[in-house]
C-alpha distance (Angstrom), angle and dihedral (degrees) to the residues before:
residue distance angle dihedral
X1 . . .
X2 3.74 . .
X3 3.75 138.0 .
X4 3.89 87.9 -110.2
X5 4.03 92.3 58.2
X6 3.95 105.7 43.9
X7 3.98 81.6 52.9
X8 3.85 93.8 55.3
X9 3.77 83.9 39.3
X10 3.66 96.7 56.6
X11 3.82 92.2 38.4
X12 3.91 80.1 53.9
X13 3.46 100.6 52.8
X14 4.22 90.0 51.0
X15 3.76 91.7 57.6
X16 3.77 102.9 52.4
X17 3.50 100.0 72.4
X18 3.97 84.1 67.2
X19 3.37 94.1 39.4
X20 3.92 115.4 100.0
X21 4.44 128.3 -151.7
X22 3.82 127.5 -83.9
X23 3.80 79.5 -103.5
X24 3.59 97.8 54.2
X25 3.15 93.0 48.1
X26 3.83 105.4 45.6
X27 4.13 82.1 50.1
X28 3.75 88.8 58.9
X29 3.59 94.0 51.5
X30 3.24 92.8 49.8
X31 3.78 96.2 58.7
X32 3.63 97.7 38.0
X33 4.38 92.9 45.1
X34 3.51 112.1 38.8
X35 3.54 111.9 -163.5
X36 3.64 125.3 -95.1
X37 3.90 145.6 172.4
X38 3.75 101.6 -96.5
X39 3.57 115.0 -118.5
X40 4.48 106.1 -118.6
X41 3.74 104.0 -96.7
X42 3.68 81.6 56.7
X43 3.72 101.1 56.6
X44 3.82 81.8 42.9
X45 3.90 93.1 61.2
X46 3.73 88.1 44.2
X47 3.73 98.9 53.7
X48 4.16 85.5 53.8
X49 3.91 89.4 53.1
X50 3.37 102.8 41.2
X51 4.08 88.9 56.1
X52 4.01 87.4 52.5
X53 3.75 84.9 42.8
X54 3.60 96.9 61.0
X55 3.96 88.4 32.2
X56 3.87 86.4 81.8
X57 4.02 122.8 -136.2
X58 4.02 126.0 -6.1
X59 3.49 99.8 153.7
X60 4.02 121.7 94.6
X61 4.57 117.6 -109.8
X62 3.70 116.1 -169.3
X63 3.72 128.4 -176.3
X64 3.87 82.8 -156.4
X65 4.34 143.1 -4.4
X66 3.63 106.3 -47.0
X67 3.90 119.5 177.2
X68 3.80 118.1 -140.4
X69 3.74 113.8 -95.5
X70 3.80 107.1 -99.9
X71 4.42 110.5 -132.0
X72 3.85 91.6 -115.4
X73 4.22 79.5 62.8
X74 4.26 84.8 52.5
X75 4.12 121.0 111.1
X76 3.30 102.4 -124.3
X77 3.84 123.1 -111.0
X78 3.91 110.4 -81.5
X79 3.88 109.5 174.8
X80 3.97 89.8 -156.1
X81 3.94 116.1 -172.6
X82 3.82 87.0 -18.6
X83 3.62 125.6 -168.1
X84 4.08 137.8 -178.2
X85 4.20 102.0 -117.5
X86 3.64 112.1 173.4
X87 4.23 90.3 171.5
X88 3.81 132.2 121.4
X89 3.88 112.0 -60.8
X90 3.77 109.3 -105.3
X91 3.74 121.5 -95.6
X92 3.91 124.1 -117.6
X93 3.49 115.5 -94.6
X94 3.90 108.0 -115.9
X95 3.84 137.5 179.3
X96 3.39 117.7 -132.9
X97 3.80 121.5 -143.3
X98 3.56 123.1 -128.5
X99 3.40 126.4 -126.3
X100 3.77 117.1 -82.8
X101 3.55 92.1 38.9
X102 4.07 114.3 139.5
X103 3.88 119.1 -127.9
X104 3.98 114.0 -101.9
X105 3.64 109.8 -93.4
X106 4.14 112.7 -135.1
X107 3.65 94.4 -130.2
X108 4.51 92.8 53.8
X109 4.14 81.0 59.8
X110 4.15 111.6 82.9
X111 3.24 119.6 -157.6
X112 4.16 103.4 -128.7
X113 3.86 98.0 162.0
X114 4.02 147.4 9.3
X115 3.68 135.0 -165.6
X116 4.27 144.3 170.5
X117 3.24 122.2 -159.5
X118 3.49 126.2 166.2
X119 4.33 111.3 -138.1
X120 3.62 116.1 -114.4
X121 4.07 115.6 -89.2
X122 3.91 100.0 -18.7
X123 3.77 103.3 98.1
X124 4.27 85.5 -124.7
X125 4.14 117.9 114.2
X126 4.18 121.2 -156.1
X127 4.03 125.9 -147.3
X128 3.61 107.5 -166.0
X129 3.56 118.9 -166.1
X130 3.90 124.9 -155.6
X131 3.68 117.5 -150.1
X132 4.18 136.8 168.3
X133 4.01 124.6 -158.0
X134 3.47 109.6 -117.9
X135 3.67 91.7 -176.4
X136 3.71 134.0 139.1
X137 3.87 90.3 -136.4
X138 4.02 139.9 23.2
X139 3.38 114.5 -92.6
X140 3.97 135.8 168.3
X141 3.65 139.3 -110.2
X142 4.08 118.6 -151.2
X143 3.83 108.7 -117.7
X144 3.93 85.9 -167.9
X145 3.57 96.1 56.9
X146 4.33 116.4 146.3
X147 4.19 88.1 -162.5
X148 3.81 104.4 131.3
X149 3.73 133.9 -131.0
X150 3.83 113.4 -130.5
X151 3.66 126.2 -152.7
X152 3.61 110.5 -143.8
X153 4.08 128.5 -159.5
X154 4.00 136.0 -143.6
X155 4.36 90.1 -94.1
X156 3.98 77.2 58.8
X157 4.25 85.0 -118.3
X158 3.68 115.2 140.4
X159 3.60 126.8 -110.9
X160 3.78 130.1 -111.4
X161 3.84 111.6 -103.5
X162 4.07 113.0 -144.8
X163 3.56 91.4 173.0
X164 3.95 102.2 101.0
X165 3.96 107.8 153.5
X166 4.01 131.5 109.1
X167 4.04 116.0 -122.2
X168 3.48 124.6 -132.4
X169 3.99 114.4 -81.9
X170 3.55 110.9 -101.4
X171 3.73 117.3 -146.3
X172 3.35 121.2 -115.3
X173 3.71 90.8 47.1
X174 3.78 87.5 -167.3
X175 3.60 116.3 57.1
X176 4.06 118.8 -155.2
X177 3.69 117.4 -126.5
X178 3.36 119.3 -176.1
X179 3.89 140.0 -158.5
X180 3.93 108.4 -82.4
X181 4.18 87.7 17.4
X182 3.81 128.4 138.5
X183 3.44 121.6 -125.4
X184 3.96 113.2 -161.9
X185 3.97 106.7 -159.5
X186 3.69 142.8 175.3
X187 4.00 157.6 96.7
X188 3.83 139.8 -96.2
X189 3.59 112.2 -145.6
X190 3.86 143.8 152.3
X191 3.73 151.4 174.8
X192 3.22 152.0 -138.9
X193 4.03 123.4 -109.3
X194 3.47 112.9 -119.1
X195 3.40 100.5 7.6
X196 3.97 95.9 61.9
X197 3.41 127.1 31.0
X198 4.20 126.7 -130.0
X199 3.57 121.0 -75.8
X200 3.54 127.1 -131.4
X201 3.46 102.3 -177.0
X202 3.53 153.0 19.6
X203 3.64 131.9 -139.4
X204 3.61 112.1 -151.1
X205 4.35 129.8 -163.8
X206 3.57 107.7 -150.9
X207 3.82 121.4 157.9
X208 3.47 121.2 -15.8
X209 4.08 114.0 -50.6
X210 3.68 135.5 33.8
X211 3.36 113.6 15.8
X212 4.09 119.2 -128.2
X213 3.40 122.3 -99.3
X214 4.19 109.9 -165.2
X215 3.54 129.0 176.1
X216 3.98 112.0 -113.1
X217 4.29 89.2 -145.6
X218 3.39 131.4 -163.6
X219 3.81 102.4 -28.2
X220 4.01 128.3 143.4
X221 3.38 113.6 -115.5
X222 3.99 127.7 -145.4
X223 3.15 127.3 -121.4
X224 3.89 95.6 -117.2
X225 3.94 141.0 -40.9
X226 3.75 111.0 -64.5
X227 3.57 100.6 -154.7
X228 3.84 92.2 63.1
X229 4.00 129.3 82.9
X230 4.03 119.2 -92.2
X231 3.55 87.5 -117.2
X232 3.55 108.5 42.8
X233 3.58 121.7 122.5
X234 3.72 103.6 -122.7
X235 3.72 124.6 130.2
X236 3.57 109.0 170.9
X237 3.65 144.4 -17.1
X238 3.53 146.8 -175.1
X239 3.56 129.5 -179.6
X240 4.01 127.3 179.1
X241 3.86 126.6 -114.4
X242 3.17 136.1 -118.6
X243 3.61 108.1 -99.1
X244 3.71 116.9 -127.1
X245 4.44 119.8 -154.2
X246 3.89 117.6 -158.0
X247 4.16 137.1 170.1
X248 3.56 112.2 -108.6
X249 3.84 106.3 -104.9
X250 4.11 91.5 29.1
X251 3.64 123.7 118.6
X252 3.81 83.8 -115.7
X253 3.92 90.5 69.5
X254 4.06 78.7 58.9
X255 3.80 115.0 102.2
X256 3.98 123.7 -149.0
X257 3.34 128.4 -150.6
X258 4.07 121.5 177.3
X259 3.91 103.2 -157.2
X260 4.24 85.1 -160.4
X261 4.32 118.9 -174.3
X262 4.34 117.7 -100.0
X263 3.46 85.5 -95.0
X264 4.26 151.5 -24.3
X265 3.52 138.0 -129.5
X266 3.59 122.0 -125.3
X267 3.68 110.6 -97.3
X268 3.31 102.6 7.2
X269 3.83 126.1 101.2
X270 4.02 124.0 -74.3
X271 3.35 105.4 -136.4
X272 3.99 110.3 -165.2
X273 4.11 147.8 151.6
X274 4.08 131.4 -128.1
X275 3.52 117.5 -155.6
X276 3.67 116.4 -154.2
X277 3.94 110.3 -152.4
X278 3.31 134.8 -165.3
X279 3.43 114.0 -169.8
X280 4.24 101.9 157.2
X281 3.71 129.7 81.6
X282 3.75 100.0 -104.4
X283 3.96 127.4 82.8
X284 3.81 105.8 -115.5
X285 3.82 106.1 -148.5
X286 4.27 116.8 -150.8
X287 4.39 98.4 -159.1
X288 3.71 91.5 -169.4
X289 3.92 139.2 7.9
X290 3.87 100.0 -86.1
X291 3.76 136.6 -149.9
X292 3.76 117.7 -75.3
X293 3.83 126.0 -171.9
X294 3.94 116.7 -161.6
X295 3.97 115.9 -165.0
X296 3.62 130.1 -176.6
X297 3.58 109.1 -173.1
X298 4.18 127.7 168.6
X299 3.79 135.7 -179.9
X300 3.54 100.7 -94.0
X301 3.65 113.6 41.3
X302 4.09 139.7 32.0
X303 3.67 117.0 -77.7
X304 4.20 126.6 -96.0
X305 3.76 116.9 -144.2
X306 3.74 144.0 158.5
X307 3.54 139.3 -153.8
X308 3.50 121.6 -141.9
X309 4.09 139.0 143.2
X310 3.62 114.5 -98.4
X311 4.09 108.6 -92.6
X312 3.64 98.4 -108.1
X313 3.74 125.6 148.0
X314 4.06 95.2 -144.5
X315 3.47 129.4 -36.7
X316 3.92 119.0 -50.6
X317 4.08 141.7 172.3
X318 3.50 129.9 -115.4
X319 4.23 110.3 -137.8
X320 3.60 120.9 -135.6
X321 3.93 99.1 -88.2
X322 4.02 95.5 16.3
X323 3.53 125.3 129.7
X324 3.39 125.3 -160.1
X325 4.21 123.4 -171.8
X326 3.97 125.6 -152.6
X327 3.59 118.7 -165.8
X328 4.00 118.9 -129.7
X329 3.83 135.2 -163.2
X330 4.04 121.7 -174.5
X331 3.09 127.5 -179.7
X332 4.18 124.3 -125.2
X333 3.76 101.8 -163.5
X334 3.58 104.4 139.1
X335 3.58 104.4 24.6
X336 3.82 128.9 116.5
X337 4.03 118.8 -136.5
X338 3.64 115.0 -102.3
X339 3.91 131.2 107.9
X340 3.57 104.8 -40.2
X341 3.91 135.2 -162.5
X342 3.71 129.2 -144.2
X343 3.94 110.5 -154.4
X344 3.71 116.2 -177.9
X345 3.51 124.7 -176.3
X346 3.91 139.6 176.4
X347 4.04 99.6 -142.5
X348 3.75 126.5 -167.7
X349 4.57 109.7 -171.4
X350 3.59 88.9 -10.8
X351 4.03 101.5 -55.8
X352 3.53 119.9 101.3
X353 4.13 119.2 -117.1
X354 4.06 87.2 -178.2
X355 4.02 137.0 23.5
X356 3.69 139.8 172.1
X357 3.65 126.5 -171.3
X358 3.76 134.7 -163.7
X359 3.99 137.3 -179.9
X360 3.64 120.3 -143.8
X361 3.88 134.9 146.1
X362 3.76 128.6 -92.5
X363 4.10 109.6 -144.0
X364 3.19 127.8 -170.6
């Protein structure tokens, strides 16, 4: 475990005592936010994050300091067995708990790993949490859950949440976690300058218990949320994750992250990078050169995507702490300019073991 980490550990262990339940905290909300219809820039915003929501994990976890991977470093572009598919993106693969199955507690959840990262163009930041289930027994974590993420500032007061809007149910609403499992967890949220000051950290529910208080770090804030009107009034916002469960040594345990250009044109060629992470303590071995989907989708028009194996030589391992970068072309013929999306997802019998998203605008 690394300097970094026993730090954020012991900074960890400080907060809890403050730190209230899931219960606590959704009752709070509740009195200070009573519910309301949400006005239609809102519902916009919310329809964006609840697709990068379901997506799964974009942001960048490390155990330790890892520099970014430099392009002379990149495996070049290989279209291997490629194929046009314009279908539905693939969904996550999830384990379902059965029935009898105890919540996760907070406390059987370590804390291995943070990281902040704000997303590429969009004015929104993600923490990530990494976490492993030191429990005796399997238990299950509620992929449904309504318990909020609060952005705290340096007075220690909490910051106003804008973000009033209910995701999408995600089936299985109980998500298996397993003895030895990782537990990827986190929020994306934002605010507005001038009309919300910076946080400095974020308090977390995960399991039942404490909630987590993390420090946010040294990260460069935007000025605001692109994908919301000038005159909006939204002034911050944080909304919790999906979390995601993998084996140790699975692809799952893997995280993506597409490092994607400002912006492309219509029609011509988007040119982008995949970062494969690993940030646990377990090699993660890749046998063959699996399938990979790419999809570009926007607001306006039908997606573009293409099937292809990943462009490996022969099989290899990813080290605890590697990273490893694969370059990507796609091609945008056919698509209209708007906001587009970038979904890219490892996929094994149609279900996805391993995605990345990114946002970035599609000009004419």
């Amino acid at each position: 475990m690394t300097h970094d980490v026993l730090q954020l550990r012991e900074a960890l262990e400080r907060e809890a005592a403050d730190v209230g339940s899931a219960a606590e905290l959704r009752a709070r909300l509740t009195e200070r936010r009573p519910r309301r219809r949400p006005a239609a820039w809102l519902l916009a915003a919310a329809s964006v994050l609840a697709v990068l929501t379901v997506a799964g994990t974009v942001a960048l976890l490390r155990p330790g300091r890892h520099d970014r991977a430099t392009p002379s470093g990149t495996v070049a572009w290989r279209p291997l067995d490629a194929q046009a598919d314009h279908g539905k993106v693939p969904e996550l693969l999830r384990r379902s708990a059965p029935p009898g199955t105890m919540p996760c507690r907070a406390h059987d959840l370590r804390l291995l790993a943070t990281d902040t990262e704000p997303e590429s163009g969009t004015g929104w930041i993600e923490t990530r949490l990494l976490l492993r289930s030191r429990g005796a027994a399997s238990c299950y974590l509620d992929r449904n859950s309504d318990s909020a993420a609060i952005l705290i500032d340096a007075r220690g007061a909490e910051l106003p949440n804008d973000l009033v809007f209910a995701l999408p149910l995600i089936e299985p609403p109980h998500l298996l976690v397993s003895p030895g499992d990782y537990v990827t967890a986190g929020a994306r949220w934002t605010r507005v300058a001038g009309r919300a000051p910076d946080p400095v950290r974020l308090r977390l529910p995960v399991g039942d218990g404490p909630a987590r208080t993390v420090p946010l770090g040294p990260v460069a804030i935007p000025s605001g949320p692109t994908d919301l009107p000038a005159k909006a009034r939204f002034r911050a916002g944080a909304a919790v994750s999906t979390p995601i469960v993998s084996r140790p040594g699975s692809l799952a345990s893997l995280l993506a992250i597409a490092r994607v250009p400002e912006a492309v044109r219509a029609g011509a060629g988007l040119r982008y990078r995949v970062e494969l992470v690993n940030p646990t303590g377990q090699p993660v071995q890749v046998a063959d050169c699996p399938t990979v989907l790419q999809q570009l989708s926007s607001n306006r028009a039908r997606p573009v995507g293409l099937r292809s194996r990943l462009n490996c030589h022969a099989p290899f391992a990813v080290r605890p702490g590697e990273r490893i970068t694969f370059a990507f072309e796609l091609s945008t013929a056919g698509i209209r300019p708007g906001r587009g999306l970038l979904t890219w997802s490892l996929v094994d019998a149609d279900q996805a073991v391993l995605q990345a998203t990114a946002q970035l605008p599609i000009a004419e």
